[in-house]
C-alpha positions as CSV (number, residue, x, y, z in Angstrom):
1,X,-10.6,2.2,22.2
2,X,-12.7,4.0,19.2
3,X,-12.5,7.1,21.9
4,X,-8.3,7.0,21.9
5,X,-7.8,6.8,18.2
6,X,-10.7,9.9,18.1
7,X,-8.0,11.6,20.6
8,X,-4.8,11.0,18.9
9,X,-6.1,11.6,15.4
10,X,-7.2,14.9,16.3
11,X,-4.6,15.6,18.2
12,X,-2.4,15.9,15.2
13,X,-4.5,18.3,13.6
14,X,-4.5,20.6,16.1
15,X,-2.7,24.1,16.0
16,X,0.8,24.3,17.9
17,X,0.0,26.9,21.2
18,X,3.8,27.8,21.8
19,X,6.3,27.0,19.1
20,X,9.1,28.3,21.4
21,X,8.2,25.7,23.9
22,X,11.6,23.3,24.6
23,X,11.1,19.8,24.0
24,X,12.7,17.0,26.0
25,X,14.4,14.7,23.8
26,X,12.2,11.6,24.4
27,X,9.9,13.4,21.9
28,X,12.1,13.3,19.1
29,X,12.5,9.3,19.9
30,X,8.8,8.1,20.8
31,X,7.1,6.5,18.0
32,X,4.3,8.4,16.0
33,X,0.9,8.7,17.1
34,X,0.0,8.7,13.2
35,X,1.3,8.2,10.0
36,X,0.7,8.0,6.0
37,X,-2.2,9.9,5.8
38,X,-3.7,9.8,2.3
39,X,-6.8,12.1,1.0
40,X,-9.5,10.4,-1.2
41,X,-10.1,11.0,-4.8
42,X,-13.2,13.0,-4.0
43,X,-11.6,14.5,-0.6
44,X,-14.2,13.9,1.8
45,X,-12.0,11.3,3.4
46,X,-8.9,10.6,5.5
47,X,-7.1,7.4,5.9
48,X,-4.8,7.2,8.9
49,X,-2.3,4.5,10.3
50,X,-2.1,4.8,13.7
51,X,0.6,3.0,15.3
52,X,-0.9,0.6,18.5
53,X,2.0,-0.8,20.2
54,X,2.5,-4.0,18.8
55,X,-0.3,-3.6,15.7
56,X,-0.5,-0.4,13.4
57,X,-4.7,0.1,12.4
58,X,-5.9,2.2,9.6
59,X,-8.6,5.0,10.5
60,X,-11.0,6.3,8.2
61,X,-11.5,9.7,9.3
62,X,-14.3,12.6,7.5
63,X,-12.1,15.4,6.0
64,X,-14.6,18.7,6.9
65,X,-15.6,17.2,10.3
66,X,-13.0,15.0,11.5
67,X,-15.2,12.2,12.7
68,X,-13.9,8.9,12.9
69,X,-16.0,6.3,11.1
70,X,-14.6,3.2,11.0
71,X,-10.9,1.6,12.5
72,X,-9.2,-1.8,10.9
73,X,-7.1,-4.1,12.5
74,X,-5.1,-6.7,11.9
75,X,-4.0,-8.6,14.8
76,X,-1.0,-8.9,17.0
77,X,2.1,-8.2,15.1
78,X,0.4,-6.9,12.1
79,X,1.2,-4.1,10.6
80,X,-0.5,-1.9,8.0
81,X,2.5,-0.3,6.4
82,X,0.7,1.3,3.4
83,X,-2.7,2.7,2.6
84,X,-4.2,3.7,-1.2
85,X,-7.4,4.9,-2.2
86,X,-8.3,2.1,-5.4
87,X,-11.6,4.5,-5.8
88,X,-13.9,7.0,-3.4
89,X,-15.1,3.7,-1.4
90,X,-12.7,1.3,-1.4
91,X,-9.1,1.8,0.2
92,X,-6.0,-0.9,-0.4
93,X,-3.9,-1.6,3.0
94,X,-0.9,-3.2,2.4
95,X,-0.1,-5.3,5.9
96,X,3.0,-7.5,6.8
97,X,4.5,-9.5,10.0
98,X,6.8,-7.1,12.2
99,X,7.4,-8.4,16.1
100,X,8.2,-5.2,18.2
101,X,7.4,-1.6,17.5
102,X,10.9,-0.4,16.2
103,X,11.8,-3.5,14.1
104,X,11.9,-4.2,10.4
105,X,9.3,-5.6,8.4
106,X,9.6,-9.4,8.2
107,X,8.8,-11.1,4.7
108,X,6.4,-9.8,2.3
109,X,3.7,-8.1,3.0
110,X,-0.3,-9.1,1.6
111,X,-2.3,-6.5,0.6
112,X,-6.5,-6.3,1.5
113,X,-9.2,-4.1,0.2
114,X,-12.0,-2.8,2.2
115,X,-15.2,-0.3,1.8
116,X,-14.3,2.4,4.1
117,X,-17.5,1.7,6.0
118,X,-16.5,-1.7,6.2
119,X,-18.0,-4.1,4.2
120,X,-16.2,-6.6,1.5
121,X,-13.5,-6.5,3.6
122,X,-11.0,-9.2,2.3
123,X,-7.3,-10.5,1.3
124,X,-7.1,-9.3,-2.5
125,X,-3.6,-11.2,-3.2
126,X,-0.5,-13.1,-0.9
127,X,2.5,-12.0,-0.6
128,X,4.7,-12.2,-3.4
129,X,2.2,-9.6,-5.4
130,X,3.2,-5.7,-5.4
131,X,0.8,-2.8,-6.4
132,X,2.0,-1.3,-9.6
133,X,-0.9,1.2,-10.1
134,X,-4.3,2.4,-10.0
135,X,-6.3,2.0,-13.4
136,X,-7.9,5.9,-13.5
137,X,-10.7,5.0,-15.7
138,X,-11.6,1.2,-14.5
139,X,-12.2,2.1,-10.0
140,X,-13.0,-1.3,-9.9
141,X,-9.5,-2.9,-10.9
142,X,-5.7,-2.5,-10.1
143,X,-2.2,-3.6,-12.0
144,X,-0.1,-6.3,-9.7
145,X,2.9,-7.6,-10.2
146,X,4.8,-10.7,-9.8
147,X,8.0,-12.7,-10.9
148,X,7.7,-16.3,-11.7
149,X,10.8,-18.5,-12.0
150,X,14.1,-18.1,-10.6
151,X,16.7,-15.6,-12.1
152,X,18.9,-18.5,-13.8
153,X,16.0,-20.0,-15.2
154,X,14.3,-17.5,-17.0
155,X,12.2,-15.3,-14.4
156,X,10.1,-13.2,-15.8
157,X,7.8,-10.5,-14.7
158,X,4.0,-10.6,-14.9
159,X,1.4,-7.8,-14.5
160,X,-2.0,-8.7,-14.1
161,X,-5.2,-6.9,-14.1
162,X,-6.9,-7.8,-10.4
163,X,-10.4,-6.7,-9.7
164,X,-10.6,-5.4,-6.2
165,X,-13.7,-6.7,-5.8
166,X,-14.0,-10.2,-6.8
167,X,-10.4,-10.9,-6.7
168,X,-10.4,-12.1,-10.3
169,X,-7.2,-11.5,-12.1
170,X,-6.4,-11.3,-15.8
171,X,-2.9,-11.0,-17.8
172,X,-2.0,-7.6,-18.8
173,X,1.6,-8.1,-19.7
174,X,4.1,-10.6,-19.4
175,X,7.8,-9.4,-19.6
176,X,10.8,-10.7,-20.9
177,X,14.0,-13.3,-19.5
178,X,15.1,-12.2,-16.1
179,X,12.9,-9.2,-16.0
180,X,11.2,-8.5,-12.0
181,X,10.5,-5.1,-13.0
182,X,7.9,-3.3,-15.9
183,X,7.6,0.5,-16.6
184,X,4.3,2.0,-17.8
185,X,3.7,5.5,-19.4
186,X,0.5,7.2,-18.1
187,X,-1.9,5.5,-20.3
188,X,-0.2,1.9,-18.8
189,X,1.5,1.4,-22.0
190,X,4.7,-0.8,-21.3
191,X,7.9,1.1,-22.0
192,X,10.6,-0.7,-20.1
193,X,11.2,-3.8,-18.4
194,X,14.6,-4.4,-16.1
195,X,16.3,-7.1,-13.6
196,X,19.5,-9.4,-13.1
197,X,20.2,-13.2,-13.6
198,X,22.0,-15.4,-11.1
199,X,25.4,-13.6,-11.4
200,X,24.2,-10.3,-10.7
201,X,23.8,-8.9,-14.5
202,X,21.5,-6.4,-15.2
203,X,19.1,-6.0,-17.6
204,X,17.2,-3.2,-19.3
205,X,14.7,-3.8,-22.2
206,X,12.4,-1.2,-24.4
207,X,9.4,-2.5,-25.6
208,X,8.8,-1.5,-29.1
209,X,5.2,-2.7,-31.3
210,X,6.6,-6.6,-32.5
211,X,7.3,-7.4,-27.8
212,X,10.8,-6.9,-25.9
């Protein structure tokens, strides 16, 4: 198996011989031998989802020599949709439910961190969480998101501070009344906060120094 993904990996980065060669149109219709690759920080690494039938895995590949050193999977049905680098060792994979390679995703998704050589591998928050951003200057922590309560009774966003490590989370900002949604400048100052109630209104709020 470790030989395969070595073969379709590099495969992809591999020169085009004849551009004027004609295609048959199943090419344009098979599903992709890789996706979503994404450099590291430092650039010395390659993630990789490569699509397995009825699983997509995520390779770790080594940018200058293109040797694969590790593969994650996820098991029957589960699919890594998304890949980030949280620091130079430690990659976020963002995996949900989808039965059948051409179907939609089904649910939320989780999201799990792992060293790229493999260790501290674990579930870093269940679905219901989304990635809001990578803290630049703290490699060992993350912004997440969530909404608690329902729309017509006061739902309001939530961003927490989550160590990718340890899993421990801490409250960075707490929106207002029927928010689901924060905006943060580049020094994760909140700016803006937006959602809906029950009947489908929306809202847009600008935080100022006194809150919403």
């Amino acid at each position: 198996m470790k030989k395969i993904l070595i073969g379709i990996v590099l495969t992809a980065f591999m020169p085009w011989v004849s551009l004027a060669k004609t295609l048959p149109a199943e090419y344009f219709a098979k599903e992709p031998e890789f996706k979503g690759v994404r450099l590291s920080p430092d650039g010395k690494h390659l993630a990789v989802l490569v699509p397995m039938g009825r699983e997509t895995r995520v390779a770790i590949l080594k940018t200058e020599s293109k040797k694969l050193l590790s593969v994650f999977e996820y098991g029957e049905d589960h699919h890594a949709y998304s890949v980030t680098w949280a620091n130079n060792e430690r990659i976020l994979v963002r995996v949900g439910i989808k039965w059948g390679p051409l179907d939609y995703e089904m649910g939320s998704a989780e999201m799990f961190a792992t060293n790229i050589d493999g260790s501290h591998r674990k579930r870093i928050f269940e679905p219901g969480y989304s990635l809001v951003d990578i803290l630049r200057d703290e490699p060992r922590h993350v912004l997440v998101s969530r909404s608690w309560g329902s729309k017509g009774a006061g739902g309001k966003a939530h961003v927490m501070e989550l160590n990718i490590y340890t899993k421990r989370m801490s409250r960075f900002v707490v929106g207002p009344e029927h928010s689901s949604r924060i905006v943060f400048d580049r020094d994760y100052k909140p700016r803006y906060a937006s959602g809906s109630d029950e009947k489908y209104n929306s809202y847009v709020f600008k935080y100022v120094v006194d809150g919403w």
